[in-house]
BAFI-3210 file (N, C-alpha, C; in Angstrom, 3 decimals, decimal comma, padded with zeros to 6 digits):
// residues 259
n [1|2|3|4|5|6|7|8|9|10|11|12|13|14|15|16|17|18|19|20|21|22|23|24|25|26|27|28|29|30|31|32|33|34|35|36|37|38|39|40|41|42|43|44|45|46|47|48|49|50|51|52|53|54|55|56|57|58|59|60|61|62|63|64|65|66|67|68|69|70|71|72|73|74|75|76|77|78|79|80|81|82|83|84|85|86|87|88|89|90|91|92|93|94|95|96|97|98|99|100|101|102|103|104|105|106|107|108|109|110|111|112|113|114|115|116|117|118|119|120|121|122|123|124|125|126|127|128|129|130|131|132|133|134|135|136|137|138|139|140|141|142|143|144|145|146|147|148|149|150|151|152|153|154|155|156|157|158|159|160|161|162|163|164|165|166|167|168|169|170|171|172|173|174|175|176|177|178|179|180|181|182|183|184|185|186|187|188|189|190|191|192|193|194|195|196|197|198|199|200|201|202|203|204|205|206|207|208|209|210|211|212|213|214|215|216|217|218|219|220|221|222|223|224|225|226|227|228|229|230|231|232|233|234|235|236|237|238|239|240|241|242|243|244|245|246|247|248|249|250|251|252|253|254|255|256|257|258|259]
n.u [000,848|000,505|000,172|-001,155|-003,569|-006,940|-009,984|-012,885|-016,342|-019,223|-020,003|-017,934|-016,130|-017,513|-016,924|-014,088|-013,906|-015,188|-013,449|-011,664|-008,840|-005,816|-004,237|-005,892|-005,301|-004,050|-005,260|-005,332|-007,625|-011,309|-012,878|-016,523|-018,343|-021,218|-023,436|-025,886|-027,103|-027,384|-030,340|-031,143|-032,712|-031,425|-029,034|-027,968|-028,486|-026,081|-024,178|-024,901|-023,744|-021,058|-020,258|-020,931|-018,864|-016,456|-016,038|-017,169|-014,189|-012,460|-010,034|-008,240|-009,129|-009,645|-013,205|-015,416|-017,840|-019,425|-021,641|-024,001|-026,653|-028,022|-030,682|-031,195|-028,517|-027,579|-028,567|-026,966|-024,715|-024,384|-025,304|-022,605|-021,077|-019,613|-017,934|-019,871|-019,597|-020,760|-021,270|-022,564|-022,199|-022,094|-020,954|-023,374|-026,037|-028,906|-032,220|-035,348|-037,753|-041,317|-043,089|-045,492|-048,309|-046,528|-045,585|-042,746|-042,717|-041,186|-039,589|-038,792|-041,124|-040,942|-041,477|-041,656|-041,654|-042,458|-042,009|-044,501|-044,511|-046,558|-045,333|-044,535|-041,967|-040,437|-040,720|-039,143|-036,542|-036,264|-036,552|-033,763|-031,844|-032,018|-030,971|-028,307|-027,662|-027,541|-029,239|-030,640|-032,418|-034,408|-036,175|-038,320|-037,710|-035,967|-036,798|-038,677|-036,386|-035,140|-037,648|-038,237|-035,701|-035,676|-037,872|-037,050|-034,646|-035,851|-037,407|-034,853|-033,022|-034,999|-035,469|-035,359|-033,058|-029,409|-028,398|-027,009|-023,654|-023,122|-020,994|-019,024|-020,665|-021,454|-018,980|-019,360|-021,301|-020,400|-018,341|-019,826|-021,217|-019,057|-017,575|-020,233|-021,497|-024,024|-025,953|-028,177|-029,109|-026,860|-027,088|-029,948|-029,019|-026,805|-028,317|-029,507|-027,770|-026,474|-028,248|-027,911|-028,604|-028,939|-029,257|-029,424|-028,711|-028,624|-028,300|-026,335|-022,728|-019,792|-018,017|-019,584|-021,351|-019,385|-018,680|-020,376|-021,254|-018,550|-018,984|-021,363|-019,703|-018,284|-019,963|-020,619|-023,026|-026,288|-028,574|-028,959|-031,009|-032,125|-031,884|-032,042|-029,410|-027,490|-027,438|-026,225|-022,600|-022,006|-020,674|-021,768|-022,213|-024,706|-027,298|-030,084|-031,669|-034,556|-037,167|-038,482|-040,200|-040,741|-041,533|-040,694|-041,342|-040,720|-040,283|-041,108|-042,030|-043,945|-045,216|-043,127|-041,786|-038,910|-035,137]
n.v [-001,194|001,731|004,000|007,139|007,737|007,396|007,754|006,400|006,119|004,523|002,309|001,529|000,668|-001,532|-003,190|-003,568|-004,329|-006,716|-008,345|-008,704|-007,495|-007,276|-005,039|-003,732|-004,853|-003,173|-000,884|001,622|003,350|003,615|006,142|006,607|008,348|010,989|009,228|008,813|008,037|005,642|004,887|005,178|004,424|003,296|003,495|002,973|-000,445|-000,701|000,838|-000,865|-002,836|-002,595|-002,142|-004,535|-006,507|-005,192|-005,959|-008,629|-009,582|-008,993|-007,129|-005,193|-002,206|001,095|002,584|005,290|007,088|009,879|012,143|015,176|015,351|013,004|011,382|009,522|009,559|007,759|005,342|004,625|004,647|002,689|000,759|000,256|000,052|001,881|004,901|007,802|010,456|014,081|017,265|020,204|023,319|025,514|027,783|030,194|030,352|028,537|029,011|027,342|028,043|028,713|030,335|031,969|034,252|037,056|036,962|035,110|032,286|031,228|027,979|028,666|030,132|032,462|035,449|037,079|039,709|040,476|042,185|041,267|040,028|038,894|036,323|033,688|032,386|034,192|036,302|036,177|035,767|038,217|039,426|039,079|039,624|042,071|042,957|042,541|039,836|036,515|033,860|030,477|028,417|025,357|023,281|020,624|019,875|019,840|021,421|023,753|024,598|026,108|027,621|029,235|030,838|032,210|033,895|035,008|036,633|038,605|039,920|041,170|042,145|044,405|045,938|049,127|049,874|049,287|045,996|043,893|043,534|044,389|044,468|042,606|040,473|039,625|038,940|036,772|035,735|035,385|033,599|031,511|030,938|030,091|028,309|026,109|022,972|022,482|024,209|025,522|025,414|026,788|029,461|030,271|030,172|032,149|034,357|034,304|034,992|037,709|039,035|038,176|035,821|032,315|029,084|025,615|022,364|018,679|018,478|020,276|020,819|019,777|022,162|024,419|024,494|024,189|027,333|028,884|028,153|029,092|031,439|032,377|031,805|034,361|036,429|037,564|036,145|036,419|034,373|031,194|028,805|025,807|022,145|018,908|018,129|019,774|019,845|017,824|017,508|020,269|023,170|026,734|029,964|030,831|033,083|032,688|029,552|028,729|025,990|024,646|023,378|020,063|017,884|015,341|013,783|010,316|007,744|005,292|005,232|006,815|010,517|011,515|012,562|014,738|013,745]
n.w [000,000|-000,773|-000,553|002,008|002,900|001,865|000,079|-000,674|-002,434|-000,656|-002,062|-003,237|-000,994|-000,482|-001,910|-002,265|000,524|-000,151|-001,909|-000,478|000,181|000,548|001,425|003,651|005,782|006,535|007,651|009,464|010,456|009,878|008,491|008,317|006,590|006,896|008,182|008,980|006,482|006,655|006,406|004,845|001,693|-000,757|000,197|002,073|002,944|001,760|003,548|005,844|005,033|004,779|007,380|009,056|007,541|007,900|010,424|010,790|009,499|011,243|011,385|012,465|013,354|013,861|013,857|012,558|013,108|011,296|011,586|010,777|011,124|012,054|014,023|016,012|017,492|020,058|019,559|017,188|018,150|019,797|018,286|016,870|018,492|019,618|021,323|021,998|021,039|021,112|019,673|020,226|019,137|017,027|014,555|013,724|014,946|014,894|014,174|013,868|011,757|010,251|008,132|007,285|005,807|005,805|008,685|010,457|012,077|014,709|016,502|019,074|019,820|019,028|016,941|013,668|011,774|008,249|005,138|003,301|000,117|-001,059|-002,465|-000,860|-001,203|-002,284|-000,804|001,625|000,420|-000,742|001,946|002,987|001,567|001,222|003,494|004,002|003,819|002,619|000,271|000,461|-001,759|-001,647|-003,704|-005,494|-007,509|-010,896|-013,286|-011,067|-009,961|-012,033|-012,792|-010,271|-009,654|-012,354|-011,428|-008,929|-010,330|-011,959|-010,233|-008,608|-010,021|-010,866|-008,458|-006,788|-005,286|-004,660|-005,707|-006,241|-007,812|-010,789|-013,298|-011,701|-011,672|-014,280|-015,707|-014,395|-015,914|-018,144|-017,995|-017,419|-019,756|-020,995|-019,576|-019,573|-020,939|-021,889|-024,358|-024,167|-020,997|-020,415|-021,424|-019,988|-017,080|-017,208|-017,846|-015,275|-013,686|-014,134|-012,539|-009,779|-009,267|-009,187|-010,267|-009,395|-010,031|-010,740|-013,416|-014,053|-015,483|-013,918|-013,647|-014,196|-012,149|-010,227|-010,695|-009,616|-007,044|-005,920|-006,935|-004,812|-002,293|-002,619|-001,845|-004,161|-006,372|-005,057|-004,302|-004,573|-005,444|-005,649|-006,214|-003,907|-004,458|-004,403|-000,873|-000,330|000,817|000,295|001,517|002,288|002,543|004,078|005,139|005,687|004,323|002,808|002,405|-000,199|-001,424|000,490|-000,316|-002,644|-006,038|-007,079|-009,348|-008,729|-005,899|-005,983|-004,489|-001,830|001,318|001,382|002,343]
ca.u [000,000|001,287|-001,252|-001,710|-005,478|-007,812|-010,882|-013,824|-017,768|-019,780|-020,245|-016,549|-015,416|-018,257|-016,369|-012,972|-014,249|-016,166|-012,642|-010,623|-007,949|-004,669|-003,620|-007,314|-005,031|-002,991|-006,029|-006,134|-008,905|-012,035|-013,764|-017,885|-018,926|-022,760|-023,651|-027,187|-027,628|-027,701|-031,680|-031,692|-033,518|-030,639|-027,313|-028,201|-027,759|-024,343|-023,151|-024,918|-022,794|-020,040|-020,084|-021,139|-018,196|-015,214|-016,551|-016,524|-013,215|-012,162|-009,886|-007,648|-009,518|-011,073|-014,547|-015,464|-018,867|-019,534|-022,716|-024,484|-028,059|-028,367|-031,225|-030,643|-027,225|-027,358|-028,473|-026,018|-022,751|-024,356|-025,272|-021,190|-020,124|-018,757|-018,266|-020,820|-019,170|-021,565|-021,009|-023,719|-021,144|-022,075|-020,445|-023,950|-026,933|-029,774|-033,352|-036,272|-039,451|-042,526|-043,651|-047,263|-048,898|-046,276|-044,995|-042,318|-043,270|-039,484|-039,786|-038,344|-042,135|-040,606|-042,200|-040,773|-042,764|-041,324|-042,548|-045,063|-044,655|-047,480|-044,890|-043,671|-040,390|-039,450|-040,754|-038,333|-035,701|-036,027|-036,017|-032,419|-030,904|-032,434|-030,341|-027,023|-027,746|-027,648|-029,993|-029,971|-034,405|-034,572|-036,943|-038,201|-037,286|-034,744|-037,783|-038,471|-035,007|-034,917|-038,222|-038,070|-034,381|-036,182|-038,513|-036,464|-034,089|-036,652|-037,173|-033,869|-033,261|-036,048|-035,963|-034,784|-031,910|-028,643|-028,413|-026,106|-022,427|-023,803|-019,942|-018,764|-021,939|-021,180|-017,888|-019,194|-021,896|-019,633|-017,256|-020,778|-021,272|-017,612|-018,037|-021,181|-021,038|-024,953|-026,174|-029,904|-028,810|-025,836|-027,825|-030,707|-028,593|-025,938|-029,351|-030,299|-026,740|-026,732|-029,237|-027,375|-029,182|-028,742|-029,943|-028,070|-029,102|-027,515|-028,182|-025,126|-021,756|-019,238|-017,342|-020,911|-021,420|-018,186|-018,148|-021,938|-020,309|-017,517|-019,301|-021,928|-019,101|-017,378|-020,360|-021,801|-024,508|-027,083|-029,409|-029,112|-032,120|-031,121|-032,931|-031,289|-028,014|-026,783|-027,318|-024,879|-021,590|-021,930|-021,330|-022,314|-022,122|-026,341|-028,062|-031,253|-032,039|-035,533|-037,691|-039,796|-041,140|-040,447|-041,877|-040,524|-041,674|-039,738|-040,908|-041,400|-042,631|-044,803|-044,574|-042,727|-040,895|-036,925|-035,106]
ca.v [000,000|003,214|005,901|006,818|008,388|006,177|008,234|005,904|005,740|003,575|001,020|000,844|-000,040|-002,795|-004,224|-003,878|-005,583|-008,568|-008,826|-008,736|-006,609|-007,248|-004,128|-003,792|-005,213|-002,030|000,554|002,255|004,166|003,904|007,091|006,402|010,033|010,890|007,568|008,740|007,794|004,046|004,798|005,667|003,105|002,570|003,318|002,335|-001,506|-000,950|001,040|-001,848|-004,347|-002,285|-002,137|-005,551|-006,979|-004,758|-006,601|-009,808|-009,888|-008,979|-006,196|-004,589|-000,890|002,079|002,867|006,645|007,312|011,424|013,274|016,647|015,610|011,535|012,144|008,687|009,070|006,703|003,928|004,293|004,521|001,096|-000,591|000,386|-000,236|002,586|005,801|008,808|012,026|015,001|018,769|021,512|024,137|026,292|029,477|030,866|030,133|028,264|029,347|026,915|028,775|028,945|031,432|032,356|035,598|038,084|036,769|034,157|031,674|030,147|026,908|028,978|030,593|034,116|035,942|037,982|040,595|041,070|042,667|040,014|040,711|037,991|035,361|033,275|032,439|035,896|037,652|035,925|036,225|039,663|040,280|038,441|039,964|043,882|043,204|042,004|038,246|035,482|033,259|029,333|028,050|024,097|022,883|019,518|019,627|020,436|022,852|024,071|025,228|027,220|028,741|030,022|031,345|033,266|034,794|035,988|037,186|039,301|041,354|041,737|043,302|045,729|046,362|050,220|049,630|048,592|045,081|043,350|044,092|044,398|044,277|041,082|039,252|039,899|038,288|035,541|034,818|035,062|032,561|029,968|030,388|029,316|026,339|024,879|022,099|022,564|026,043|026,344|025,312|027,952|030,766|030,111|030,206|033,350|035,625|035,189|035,525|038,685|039,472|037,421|034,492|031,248|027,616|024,634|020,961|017,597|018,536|021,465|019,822|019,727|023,378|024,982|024,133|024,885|028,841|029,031|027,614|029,871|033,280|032,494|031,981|035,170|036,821|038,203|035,528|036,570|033,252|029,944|027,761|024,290|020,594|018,192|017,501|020,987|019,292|016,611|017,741|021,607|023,997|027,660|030,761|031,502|033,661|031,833|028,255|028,093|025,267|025,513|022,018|019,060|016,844|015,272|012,631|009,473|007,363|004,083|005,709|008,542|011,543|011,481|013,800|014,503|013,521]
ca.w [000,000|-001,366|000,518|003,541|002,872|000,383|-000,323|-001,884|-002,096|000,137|-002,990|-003,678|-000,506|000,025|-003,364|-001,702|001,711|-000,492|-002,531|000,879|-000,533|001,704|002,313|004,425|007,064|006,996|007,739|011,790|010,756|009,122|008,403|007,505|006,571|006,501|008,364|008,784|005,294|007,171|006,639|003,266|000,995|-001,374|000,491|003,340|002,873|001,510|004,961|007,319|004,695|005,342|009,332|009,282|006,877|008,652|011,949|010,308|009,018|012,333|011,121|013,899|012,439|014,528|013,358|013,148|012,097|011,296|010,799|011,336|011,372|012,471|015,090|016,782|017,496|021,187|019,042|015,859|019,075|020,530|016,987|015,956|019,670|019,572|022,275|021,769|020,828|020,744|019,927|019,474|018,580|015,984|014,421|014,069|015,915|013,587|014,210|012,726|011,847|009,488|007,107|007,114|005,957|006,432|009,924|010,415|013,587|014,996|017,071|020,062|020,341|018,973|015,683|012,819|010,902|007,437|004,282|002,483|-001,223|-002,132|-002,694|000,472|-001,457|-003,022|000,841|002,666|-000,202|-000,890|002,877|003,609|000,917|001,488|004,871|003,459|003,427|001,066|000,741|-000,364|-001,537|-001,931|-004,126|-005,229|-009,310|-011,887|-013,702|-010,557|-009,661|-013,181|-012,592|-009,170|-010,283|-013,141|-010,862|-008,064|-010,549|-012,220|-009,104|-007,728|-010,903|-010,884|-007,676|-006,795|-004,486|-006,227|-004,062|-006,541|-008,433|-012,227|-013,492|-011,675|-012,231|-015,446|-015,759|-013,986|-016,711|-019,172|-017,617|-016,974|-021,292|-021,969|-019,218|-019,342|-021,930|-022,347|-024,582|-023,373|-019,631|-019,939|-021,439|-018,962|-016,372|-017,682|-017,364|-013,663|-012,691|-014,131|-011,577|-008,900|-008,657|-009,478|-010,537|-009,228|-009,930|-011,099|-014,923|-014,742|-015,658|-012,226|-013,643|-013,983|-010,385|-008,889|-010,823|-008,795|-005,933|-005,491|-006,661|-003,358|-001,345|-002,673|-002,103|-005,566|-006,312|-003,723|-003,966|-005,175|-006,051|-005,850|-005,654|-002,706|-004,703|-003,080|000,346|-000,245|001,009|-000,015|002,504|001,881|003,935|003,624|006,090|005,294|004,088|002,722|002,025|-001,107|-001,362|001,483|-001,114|-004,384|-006,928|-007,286|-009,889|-007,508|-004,906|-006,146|-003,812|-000,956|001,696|001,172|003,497]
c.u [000,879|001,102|-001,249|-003,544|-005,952|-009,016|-012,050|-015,417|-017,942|-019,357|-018,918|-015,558|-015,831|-017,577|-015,135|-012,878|-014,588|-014,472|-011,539|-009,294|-007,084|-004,669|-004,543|-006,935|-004,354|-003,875|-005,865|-007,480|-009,633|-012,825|-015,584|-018,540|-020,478|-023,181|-025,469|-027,845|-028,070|-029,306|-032,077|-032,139|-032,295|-029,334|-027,387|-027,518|-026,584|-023,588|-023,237|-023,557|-021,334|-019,404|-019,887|-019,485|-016,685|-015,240|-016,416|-014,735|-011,948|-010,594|-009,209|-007,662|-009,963|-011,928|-014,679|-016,042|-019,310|-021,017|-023,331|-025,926|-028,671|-029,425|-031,244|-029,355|-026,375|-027,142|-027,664|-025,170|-023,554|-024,407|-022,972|-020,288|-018,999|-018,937|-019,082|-019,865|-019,987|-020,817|-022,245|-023,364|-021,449|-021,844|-021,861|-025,345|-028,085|-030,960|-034,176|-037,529|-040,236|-042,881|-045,280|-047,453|-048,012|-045,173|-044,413|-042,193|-042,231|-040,414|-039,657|-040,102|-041,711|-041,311|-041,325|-041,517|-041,663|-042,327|-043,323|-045,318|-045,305|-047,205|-044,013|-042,416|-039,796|-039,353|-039,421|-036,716|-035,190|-035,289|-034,622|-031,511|-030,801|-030,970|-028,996|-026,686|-027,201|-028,481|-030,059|-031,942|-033,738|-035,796|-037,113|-037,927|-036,604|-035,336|-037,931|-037,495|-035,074|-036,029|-038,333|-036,881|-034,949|-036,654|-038,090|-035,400|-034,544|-036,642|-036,095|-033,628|-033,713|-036,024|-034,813|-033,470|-030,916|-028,468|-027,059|-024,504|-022,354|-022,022|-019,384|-019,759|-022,032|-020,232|-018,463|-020,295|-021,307|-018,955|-018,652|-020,728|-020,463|-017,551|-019,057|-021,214|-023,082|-025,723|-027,208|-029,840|-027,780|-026,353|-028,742|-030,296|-028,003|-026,799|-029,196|-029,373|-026,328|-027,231|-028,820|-027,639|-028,727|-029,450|-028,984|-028,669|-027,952|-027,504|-026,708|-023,910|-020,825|-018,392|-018,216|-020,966|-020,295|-017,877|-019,898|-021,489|-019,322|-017,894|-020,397|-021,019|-018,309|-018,478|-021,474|-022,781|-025,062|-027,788|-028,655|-030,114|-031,716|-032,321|-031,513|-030,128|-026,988|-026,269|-026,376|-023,267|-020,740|-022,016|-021,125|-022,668|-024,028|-026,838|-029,684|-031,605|-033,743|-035,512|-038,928|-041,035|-040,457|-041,266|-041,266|-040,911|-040,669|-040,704|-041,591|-042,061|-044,005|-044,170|-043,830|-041,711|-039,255|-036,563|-034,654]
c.v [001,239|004,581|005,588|006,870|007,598|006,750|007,373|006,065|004,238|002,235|000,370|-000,280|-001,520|-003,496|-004,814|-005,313|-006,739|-009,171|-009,427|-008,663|-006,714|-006,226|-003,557|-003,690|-003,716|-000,762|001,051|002,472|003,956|004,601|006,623|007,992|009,942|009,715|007,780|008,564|006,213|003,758|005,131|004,359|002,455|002,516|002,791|000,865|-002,063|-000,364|-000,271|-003,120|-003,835|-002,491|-004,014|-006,841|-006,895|-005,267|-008,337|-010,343|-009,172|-008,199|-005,321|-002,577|000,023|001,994|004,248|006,916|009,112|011,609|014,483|016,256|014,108|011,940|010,770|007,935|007,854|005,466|003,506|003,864|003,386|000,349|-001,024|-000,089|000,802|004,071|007,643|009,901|012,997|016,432|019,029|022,485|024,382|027,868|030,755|030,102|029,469|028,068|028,588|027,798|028,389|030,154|031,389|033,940|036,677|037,652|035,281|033,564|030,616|029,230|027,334|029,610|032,126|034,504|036,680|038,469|040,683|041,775|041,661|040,760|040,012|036,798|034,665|033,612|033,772|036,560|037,069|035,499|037,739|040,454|040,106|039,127|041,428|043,780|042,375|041,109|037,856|034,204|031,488|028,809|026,355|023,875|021,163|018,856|020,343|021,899|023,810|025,029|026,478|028,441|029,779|031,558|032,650|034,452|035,879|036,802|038,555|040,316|041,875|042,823|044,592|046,119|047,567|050,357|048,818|047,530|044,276|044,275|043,808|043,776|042,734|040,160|038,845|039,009|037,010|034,701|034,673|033,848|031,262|030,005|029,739|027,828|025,493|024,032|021,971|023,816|026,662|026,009|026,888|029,238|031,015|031,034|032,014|034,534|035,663|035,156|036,788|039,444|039,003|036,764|033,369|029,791|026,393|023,366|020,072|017,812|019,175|020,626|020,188|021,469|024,229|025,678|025,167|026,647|029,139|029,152|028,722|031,479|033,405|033,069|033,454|036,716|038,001|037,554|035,544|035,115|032,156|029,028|026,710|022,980|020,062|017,854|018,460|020,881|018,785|016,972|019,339|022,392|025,408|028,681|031,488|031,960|032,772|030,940|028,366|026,623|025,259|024,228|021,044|017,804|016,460|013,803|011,770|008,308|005,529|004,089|006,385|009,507|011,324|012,447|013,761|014,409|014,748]
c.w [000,000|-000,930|001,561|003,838|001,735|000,468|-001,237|-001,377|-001,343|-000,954|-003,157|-002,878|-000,121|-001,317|-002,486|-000,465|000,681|-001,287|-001,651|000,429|000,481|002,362|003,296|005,896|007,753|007,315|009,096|011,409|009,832|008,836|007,690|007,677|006,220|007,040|009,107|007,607|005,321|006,870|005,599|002,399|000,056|-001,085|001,597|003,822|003,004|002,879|005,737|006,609|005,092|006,478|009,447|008,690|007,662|009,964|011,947|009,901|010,105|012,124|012,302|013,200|013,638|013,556|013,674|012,153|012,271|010,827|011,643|012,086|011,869|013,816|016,082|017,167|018,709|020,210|017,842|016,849|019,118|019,223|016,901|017,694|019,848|020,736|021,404|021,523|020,209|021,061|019,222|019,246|017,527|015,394|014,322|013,956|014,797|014,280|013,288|012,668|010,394|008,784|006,488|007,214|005,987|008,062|009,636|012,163|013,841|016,109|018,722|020,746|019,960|017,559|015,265|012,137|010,034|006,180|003,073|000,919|-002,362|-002,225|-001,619|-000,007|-001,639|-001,559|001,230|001,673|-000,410|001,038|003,598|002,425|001,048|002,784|005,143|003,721|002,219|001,331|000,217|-000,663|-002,354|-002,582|-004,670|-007,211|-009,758|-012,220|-012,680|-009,804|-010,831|-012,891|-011,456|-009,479|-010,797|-012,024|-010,074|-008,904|-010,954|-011,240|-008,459|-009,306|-011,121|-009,415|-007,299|-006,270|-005,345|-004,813|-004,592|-007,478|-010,254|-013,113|-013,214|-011,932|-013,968|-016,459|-015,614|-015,474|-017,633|-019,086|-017,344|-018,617|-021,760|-021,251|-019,783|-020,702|-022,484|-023,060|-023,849|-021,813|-019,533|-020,191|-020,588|-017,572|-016,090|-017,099|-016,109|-012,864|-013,122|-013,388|-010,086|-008,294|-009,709|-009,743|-010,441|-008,905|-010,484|-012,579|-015,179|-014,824|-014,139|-012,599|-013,566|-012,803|-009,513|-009,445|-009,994|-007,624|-005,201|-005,987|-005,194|-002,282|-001,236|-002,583|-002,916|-005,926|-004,627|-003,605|-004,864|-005,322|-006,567|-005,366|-004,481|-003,259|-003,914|-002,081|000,547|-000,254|000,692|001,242|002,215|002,853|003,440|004,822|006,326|004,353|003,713|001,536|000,995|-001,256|-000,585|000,441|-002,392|-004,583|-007,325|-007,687|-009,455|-006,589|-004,690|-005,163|-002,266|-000,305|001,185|002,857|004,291]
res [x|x|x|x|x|x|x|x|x|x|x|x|x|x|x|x|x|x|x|x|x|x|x|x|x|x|x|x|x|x|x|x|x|x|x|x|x|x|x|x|x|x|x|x|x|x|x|x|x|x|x|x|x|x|x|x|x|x|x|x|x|x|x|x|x|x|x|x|x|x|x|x|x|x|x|x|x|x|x|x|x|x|x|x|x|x|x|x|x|x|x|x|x|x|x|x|x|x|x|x|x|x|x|x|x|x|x|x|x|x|x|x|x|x|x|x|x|x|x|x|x|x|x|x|x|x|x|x|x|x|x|x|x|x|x|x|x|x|x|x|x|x|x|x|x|x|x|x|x|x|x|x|x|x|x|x|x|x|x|x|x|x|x|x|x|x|x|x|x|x|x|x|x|x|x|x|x|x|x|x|x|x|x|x|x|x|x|x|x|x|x|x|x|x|x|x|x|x|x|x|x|x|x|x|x|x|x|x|x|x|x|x|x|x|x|x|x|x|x|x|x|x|x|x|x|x|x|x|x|x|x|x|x|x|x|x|x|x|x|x|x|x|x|x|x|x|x|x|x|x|x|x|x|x|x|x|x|x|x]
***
């Protein structure tokens, strides 16, 4: 074995384990990242075969399972036999609430009056960005993602206050036409970052993505409008996280929540 670090997907390493790859013997550590995905319908399997396999083959390994959001983390440490380590440490404070009417209703029992401009999503866009936010809206489709995009771009645009940097946004759509490897995705797109919003699903190619990606973080795209691929290992300095749909269609299933 030539590495010290070996980086693979769940699937790869359940190959490795079933092949029982020598150098296996030579691991300390086994990192399982995201291991609340143990409950997911199709990866799931492959972690328990995982846990289950590296336990079998009796493996002189730590185990060191990571996640943010696992909400039965007692019973993952006892399944893995392993000791509990909890932090609630966060750089800034995360408030759940509701959006009805005009007023937003947090979990704490506190309220927020904001300016209702008709449209849940746009109110509580418009009002995180008026107040030098950024904002991130989940939705539950590709179309979805584009049209929202449109919309909010539309008004930041028109709206009287200069909120975005017309110049670098500028640049940046230029630089999504010469990446994106799709024309009517990249022109689409080019517009409502003009406006400094965004559209970010699994259709855009991975350079797409990462010039989206890194104008958020550099703060000139104000929003992003994204389906759940976003979620997966993206992190993003956003003042506010909405939820546009908690539901999507999966053609097995029919509708069902995300997770």
């Amino acid at each position: 074995m030539n590495y010290d670090i070996v980086v693979t997907t769940y699937e790869k390493l359940d190959s490795i384990l079933r092949h029982r790859a020598e150098w296996l013997r030579q691991v300390g550590v086994l990192v399982i990242d995201e291991i609340h995905y143990i409950d997911d319908d199709r990866r799931g399997p492959t972690i328990e075969s995982i846990i289950a396999k590296v336990k079998a083959l009796g493996l002189n390994t730590q185990m060191l399972a990571l996640s943010a959001t696992v909400g039965n983390a007692e019973e993952v440490a006892n399944y893995l036999n392993a000791e509990l380590v909890i932090s609630d440490w966060r750089p800034v404070k995360l408030r759940e609430g509701v959006y009805y009417d005009g007023v937003i209703y947090y979990a704490d029992g506190s309220r927020e009056t904001i300016k209702d401009l008709g449209n849940p999503v746009l109110t509580l866009v418009m009002d995180t960005i008026i107040n030098g936010g950024q904002a991130l809206v989940f939705t539950n489709s590709r179309a979805n993602t584009v049209k929202l995009a449109q919309q909010i771009a539309h008004y930041v645009c028109n709206y009287g206050t200069k909120l975005i940097e017309p110049n670098a946004l500028a640049r940046i759509s230029g630089a999504i036409i010469e990446a994106s490897q799709s024309k009517l995705l990249g022109e689409e797109l080019s517009k409502t970052v003009r406006c400094g919003v965004a559209f970010h699903h699994a259709g855009l190619d991975m350079e797409t993505r990462t010039i989206i990606e890194s104008s958020f973080r550099d703060r000139l795209i104000k929003v992003v409008v994204a389906t759940t691929t976003l979620a997966a290992g993206v992190n993003l300095p956003a003042r506010r996280v909405i939820i546009h749909e908690y539901r999507r269609y999966e053609p097995a299933l029919a509708w069902r929540s995300s997770p």
